[in-house]
Every structure is written in C-alpha cells, then in structure tokens.
PDB file of N, CA, C and O in Angstrom:
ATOM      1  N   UNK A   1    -207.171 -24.209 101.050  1.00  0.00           N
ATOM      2  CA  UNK A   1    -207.087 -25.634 101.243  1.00  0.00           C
ATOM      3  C   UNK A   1    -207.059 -25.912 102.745  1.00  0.00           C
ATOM      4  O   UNK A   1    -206.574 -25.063 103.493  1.00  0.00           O
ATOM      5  N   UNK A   2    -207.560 -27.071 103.232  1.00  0.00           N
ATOM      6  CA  UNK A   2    -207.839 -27.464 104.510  1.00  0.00           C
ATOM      7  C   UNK A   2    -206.652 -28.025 105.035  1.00  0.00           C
ATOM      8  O   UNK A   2    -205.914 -28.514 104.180  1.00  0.00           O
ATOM      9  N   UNK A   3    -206.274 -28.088 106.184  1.00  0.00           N
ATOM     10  CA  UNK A   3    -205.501 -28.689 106.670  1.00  0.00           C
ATOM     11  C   UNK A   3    -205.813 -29.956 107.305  1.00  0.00           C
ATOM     12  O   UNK A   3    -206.835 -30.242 107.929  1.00  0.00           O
ATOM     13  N   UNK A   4    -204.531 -30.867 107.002  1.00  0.00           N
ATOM     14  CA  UNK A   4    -205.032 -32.635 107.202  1.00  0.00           C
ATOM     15  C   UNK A   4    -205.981 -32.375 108.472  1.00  0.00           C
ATOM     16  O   UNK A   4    -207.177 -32.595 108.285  1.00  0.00           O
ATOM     17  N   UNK A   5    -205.533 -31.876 109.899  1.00  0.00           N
ATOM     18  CA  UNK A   5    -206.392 -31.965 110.827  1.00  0.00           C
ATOM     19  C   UNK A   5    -207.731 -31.532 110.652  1.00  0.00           C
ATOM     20  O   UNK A   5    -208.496 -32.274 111.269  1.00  0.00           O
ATOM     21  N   UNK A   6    -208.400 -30.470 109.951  1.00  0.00           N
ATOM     22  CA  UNK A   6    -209.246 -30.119 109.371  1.00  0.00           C
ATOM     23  C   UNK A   6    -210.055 -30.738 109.039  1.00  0.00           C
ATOM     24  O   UNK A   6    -211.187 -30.805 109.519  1.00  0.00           O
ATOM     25  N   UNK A   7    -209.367 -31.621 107.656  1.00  0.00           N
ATOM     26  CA  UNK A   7    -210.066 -32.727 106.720  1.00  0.00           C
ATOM     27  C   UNK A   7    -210.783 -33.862 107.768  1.00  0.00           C
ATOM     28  O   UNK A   7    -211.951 -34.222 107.618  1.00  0.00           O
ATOM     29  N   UNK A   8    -210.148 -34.227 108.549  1.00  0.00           N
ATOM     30  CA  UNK A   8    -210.108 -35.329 109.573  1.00  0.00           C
ATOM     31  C   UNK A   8    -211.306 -34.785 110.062  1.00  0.00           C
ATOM     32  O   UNK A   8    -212.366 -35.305 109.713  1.00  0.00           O
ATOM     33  N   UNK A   9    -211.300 -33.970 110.700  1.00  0.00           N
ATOM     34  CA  UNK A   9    -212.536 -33.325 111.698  1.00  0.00           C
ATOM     35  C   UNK A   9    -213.761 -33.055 110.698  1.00  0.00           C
ATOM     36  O   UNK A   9    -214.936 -33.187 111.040  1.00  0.00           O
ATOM     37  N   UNK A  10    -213.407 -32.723 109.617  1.00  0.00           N
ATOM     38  CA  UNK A  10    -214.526 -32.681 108.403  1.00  0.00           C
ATOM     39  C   UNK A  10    -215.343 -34.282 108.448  1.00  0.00           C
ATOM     40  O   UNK A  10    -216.559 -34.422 108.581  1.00  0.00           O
ATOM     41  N   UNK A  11    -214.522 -35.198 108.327  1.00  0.00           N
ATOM     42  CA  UNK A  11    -214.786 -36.053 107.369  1.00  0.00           C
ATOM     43  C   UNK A  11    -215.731 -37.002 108.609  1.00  0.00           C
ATOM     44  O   UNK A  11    -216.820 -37.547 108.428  1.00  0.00           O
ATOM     45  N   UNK A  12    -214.921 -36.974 109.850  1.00  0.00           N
ATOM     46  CA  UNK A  12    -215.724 -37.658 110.887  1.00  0.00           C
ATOM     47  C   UNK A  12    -217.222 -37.150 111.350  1.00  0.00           C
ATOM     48  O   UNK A  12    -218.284 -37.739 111.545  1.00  0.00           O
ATOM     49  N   UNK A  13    -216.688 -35.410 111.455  1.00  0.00           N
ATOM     50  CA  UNK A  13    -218.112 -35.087 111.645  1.00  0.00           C
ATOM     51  C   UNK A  13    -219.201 -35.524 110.371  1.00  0.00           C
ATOM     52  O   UNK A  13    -220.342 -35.836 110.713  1.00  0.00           O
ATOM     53  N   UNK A  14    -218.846 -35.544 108.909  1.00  0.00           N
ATOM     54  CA  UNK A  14    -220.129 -36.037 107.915  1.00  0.00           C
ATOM     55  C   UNK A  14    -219.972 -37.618 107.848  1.00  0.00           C
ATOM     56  O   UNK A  14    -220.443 -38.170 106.853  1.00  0.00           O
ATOM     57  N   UNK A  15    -219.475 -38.239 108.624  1.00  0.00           N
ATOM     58  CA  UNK A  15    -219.567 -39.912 108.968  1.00  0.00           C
ATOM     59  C   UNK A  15    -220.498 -39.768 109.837  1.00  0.00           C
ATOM     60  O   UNK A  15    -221.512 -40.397 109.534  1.00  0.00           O
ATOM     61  N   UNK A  16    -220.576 -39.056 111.022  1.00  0.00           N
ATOM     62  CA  UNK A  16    -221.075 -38.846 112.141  1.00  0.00           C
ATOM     63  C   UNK A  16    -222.796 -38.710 111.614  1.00  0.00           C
ATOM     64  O   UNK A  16    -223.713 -39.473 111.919  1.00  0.00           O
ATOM     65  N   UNK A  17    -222.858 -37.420 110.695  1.00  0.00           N
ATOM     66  CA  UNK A  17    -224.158 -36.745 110.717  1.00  0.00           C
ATOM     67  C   UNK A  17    -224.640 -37.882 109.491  1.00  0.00           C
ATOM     68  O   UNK A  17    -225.854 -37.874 109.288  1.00  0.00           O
ATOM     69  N   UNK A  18    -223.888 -38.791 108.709  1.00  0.00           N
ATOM     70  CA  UNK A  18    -224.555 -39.796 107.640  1.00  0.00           C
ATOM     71  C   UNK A  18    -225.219 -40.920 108.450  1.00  0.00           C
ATOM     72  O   UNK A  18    -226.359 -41.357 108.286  1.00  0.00           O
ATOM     73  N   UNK A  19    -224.010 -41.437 109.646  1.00  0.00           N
ATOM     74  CA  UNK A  19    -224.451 -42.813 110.121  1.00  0.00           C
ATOM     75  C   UNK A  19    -224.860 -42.998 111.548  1.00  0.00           C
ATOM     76  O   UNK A  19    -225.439 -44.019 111.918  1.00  0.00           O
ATOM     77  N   UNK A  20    -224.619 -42.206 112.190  1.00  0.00           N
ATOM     78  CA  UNK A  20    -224.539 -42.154 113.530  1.00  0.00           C
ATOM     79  C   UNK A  20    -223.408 -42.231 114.350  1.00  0.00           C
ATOM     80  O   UNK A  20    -222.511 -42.766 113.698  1.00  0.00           O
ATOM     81  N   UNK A  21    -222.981 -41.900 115.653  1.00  0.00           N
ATOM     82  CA  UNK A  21    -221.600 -42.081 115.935  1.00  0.00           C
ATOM     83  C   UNK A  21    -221.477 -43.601 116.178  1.00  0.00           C
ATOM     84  O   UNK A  21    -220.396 -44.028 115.771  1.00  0.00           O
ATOM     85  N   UNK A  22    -222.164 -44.405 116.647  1.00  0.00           N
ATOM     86  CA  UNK A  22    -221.601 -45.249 116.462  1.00  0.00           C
ATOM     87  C   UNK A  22    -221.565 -46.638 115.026  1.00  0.00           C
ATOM     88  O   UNK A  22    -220.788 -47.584 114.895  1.00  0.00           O
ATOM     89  N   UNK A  23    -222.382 -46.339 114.425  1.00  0.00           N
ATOM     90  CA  UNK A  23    -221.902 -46.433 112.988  1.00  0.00           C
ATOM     91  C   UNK A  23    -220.766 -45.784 112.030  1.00  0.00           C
ATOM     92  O   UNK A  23    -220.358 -46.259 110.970  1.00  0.00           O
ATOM     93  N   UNK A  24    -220.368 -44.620 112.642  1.00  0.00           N
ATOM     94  CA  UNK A  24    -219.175 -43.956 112.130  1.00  0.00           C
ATOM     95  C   UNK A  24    -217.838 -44.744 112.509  1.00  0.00           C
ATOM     96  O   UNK A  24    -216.905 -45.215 111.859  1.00  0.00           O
ATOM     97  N   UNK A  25    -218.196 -44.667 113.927  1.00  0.00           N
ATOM     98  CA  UNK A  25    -217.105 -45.908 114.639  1.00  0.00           C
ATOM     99  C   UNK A  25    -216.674 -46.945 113.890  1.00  0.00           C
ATOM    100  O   UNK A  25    -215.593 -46.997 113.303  1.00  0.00           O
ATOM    101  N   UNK A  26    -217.767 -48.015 113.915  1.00  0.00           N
ATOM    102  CA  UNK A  26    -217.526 -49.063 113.164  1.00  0.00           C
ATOM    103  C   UNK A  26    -217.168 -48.783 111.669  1.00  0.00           C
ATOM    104  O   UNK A  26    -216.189 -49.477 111.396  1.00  0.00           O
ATOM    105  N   UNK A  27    -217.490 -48.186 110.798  1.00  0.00           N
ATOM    106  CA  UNK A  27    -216.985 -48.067 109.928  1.00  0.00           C
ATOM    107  C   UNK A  27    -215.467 -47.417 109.567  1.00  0.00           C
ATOM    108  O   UNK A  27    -215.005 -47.541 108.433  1.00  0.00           O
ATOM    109  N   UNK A  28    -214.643 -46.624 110.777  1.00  0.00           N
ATOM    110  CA  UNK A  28    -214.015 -46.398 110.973  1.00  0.00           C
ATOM    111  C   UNK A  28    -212.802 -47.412 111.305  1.00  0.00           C
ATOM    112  O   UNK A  28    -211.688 -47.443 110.781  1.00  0.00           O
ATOM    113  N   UNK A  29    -213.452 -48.416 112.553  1.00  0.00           N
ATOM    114  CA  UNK A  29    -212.311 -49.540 113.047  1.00  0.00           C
ATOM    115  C   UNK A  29    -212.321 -50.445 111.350  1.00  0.00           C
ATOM    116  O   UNK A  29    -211.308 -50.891 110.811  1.00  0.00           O
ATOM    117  N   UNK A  30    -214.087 -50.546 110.648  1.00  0.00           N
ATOM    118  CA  UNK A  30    -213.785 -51.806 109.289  1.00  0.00           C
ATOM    119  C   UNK A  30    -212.843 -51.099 108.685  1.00  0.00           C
ATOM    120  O   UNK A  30    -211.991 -51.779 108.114  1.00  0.00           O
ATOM    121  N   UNK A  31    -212.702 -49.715 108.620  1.00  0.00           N
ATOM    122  CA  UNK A  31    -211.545 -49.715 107.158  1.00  0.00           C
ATOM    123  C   UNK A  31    -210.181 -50.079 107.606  1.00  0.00           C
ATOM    124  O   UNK A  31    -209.357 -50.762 106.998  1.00  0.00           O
ATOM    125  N   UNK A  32    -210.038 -49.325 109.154  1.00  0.00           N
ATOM    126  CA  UNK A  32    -208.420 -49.662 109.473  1.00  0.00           C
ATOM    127  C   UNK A  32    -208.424 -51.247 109.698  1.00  0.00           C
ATOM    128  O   UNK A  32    -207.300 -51.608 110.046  1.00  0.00           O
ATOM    129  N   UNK A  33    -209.036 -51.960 109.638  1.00  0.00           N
ATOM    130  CA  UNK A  33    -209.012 -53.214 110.273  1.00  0.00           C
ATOM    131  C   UNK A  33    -208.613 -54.228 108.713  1.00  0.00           C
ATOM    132  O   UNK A  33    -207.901 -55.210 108.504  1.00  0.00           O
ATOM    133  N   UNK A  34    -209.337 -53.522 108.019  1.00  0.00           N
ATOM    134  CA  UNK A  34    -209.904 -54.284 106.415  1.00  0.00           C
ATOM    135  C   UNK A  34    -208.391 -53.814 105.403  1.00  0.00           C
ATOM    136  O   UNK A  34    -207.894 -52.689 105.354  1.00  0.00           O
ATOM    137  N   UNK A  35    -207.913 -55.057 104.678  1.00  0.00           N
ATOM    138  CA  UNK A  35    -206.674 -54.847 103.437  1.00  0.00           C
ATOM    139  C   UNK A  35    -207.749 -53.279 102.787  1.00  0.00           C
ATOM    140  O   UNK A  35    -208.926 -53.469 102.479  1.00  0.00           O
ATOM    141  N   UNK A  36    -207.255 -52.174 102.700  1.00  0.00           N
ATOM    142  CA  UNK A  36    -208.112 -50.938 101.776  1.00  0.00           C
ATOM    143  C   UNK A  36    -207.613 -50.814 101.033  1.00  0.00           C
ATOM    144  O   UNK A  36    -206.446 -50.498 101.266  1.00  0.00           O
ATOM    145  N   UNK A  37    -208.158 -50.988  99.032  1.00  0.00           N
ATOM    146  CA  UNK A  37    -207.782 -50.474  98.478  1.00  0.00           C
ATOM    147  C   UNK A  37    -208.680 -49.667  98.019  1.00  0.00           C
ATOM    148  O   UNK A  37    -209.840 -50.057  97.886  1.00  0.00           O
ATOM    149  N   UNK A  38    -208.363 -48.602  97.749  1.00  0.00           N
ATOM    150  CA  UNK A  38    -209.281 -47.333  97.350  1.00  0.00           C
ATOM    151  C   UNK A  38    -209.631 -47.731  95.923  1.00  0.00           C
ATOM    152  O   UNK A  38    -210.766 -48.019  95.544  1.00  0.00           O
ATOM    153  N   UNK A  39    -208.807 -47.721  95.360  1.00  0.00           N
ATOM    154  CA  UNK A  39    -209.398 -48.263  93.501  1.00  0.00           C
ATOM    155  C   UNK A  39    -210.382 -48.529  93.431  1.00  0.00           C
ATOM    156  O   UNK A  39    -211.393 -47.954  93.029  1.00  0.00           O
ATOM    157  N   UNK A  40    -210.104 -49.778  93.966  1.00  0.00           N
ATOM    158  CA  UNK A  40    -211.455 -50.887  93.875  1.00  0.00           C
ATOM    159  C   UNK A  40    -212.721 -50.401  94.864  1.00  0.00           C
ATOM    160  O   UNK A  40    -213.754 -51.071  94.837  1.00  0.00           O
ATOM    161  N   UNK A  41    -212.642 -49.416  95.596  1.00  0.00           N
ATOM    162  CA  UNK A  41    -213.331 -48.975  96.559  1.00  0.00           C
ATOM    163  C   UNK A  41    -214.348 -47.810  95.639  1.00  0.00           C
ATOM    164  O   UNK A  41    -215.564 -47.623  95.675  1.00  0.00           O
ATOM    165  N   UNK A  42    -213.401 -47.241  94.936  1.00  0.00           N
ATOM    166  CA  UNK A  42    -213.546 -46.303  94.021  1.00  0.00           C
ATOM    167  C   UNK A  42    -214.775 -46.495  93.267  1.00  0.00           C
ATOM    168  O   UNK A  42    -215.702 -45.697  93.134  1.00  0.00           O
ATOM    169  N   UNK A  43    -214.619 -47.959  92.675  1.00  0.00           N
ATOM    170  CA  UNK A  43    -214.625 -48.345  91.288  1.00  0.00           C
ATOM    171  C   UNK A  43    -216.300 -48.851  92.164  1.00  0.00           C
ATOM    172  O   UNK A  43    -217.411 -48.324  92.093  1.00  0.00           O
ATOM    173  N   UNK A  44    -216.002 -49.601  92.642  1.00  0.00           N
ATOM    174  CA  UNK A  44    -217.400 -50.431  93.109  1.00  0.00           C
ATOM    175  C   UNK A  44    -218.326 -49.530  94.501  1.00  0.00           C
ATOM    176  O   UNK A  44    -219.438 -49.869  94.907  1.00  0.00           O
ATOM    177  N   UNK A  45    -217.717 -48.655  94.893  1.00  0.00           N
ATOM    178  CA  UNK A  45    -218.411 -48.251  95.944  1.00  0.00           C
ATOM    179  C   UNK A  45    -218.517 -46.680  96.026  1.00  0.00           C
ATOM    180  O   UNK A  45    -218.477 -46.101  97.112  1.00  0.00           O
ATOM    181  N   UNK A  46    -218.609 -46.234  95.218  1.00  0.00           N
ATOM    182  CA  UNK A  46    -219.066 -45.142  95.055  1.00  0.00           C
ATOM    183  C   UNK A  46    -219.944 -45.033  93.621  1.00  0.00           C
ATOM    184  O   UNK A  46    -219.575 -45.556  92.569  1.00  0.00           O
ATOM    185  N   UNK A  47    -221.356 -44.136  93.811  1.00  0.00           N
ATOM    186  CA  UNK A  47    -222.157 -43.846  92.439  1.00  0.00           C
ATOM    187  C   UNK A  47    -221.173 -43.998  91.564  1.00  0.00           C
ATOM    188  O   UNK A  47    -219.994 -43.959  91.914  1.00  0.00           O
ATOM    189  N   UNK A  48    -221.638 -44.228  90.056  1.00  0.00           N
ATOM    190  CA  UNK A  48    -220.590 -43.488  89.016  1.00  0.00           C
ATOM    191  C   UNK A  48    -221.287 -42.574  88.023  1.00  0.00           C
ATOM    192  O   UNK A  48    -221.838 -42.641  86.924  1.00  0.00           O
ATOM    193  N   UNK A  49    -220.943 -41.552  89.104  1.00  0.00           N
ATOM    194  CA  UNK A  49    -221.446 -40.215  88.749  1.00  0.00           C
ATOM    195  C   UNK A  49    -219.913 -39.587  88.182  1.00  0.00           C
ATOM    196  O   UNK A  49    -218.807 -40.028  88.497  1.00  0.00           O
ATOM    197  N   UNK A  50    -220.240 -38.268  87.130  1.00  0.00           N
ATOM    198  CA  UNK A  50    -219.272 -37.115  86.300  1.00  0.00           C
ATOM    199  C   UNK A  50    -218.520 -36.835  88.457  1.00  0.00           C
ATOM    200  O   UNK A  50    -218.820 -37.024  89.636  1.00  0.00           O
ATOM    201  N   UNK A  51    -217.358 -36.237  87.456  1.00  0.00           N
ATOM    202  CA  UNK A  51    -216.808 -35.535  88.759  1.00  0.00           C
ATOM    203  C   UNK A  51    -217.406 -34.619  89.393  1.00  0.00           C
ATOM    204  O   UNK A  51    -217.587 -34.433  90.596  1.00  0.00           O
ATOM    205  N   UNK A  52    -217.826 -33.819  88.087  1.00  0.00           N
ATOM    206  CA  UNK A  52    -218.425 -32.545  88.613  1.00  0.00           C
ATOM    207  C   UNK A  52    -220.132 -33.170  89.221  1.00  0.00           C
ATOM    208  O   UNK A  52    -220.710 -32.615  90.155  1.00  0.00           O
ATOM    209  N   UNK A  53    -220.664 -34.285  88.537  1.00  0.00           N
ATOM    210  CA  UNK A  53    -221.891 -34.444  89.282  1.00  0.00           C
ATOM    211  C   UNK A  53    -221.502 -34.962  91.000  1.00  0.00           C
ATOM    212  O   UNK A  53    -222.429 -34.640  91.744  1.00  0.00           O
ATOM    213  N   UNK A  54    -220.667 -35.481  91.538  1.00  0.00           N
ATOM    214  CA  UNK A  54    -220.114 -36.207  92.666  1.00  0.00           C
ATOM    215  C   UNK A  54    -219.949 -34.663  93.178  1.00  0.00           C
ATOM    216  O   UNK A  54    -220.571 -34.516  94.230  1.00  0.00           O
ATOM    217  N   UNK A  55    -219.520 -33.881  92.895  1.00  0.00           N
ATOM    218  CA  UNK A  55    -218.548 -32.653  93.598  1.00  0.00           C
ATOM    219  C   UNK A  55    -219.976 -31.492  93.739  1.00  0.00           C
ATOM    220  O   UNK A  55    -220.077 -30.592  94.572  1.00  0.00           O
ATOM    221  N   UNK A  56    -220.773 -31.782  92.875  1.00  0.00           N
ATOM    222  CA  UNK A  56    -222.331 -31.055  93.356  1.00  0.00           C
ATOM    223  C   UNK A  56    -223.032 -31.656  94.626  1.00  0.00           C
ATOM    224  O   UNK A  56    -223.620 -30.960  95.454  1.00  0.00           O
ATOM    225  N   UNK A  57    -222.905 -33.059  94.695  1.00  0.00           N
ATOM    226  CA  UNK A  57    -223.814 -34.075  96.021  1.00  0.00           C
ATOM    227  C   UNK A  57    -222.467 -33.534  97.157  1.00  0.00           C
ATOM    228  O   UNK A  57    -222.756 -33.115  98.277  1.00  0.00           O
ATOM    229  N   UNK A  58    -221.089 -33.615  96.702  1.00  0.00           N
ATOM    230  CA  UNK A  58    -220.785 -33.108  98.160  1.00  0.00           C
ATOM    231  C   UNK A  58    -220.721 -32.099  98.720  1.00  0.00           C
ATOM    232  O   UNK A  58    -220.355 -31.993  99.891  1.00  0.00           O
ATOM    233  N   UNK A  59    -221.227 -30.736  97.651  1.00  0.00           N
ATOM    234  CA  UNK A  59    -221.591 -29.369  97.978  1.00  0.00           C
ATOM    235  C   UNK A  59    -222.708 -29.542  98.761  1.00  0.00           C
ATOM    236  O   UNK A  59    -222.890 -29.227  99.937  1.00  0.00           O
ATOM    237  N   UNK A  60    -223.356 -30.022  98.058  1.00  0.00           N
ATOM    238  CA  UNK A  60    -224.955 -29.532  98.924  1.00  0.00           C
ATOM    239  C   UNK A  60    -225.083 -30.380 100.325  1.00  0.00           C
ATOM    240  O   UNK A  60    -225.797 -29.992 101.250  1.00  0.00           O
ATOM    241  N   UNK A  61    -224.088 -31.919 100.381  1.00  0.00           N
ATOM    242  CA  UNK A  61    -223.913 -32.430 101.410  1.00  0.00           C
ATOM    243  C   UNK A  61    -223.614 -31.438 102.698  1.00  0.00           C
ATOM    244  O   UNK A  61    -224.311 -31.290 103.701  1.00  0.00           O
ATOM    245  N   UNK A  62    -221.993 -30.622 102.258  1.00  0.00           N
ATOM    246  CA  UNK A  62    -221.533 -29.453 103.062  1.00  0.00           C
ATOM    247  C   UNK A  62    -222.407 -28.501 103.630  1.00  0.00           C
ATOM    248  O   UNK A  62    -222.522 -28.072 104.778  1.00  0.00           O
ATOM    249  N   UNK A  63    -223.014 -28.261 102.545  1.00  0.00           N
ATOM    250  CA  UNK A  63    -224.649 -27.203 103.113  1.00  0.00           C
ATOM    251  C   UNK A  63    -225.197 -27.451 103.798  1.00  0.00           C
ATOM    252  O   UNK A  63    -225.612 -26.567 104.547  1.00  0.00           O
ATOM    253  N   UNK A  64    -225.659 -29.128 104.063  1.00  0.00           N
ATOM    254  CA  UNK A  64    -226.841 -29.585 105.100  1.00  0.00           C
ATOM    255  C   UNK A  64    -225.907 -29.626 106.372  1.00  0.00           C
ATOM    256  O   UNK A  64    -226.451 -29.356 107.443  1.00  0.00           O
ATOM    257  N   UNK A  65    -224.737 -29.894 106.374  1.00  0.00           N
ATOM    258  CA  UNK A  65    -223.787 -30.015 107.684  1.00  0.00           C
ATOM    259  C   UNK A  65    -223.747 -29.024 108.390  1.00  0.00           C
ATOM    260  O   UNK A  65    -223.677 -29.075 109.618  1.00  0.00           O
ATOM    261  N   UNK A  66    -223.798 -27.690 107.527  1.00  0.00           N
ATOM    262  CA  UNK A  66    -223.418 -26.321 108.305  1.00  0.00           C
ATOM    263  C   UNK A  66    -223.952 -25.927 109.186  1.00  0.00           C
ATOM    264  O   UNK A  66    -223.587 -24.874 109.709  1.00  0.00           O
TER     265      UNK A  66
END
C-alpha cells in the first residue's frame, strides 16, 4: 500500500499527464475552492462502469504513466 505522500504525488502526476499542468492546477484550486461532495461526484461524474471494469481503465492508465 502507498503512502498518503505517495498517493498525492501519484495522483497529481496522472492530473498532470490527463490535463496539463496547468489544467491540473485549476482543477485542483476548483475542488478545494468548490462545497465537495464525493457521492454525488461519484454518482454523476464518473463512467458507471463494474468496479472491476473502472480498476482495469486505471491499470492500463498506470501503464501509460510509467
């Protein structure tokens, strides 16, 4: 298992390589800036794909990062 600092450095660098850095940015200041609830974030903003289909797109995501 990763460690929070880890995750963090994970998660910015595949913000980074999805949007650009400074699209990562901004999407970074909208969430801290924005009421977040994940639920509803959940629910409406992500595919609704099986777990295991979601957990295959972020494997192969990981792959293209490496």
């Amino acid at each position: 298992m990763k460690t929070e600092s880890e995750l963090r450095l994970d998660g910015m660098q595949a913000l980074i390589h999805a949007l650009g850095l400074v699209d990562a940015e901004r999407f970074v200041a909208a969430v801290s800036r924005d009421r977040f609830d994940y639920t509803e974030w959940r629910q409406r903003g992500l595919p609704l794909l099986s777990l295991d289909a979601l957990a295959a797109q972020a494997n192969r995501l990981s792959e293209t990062l490496k």
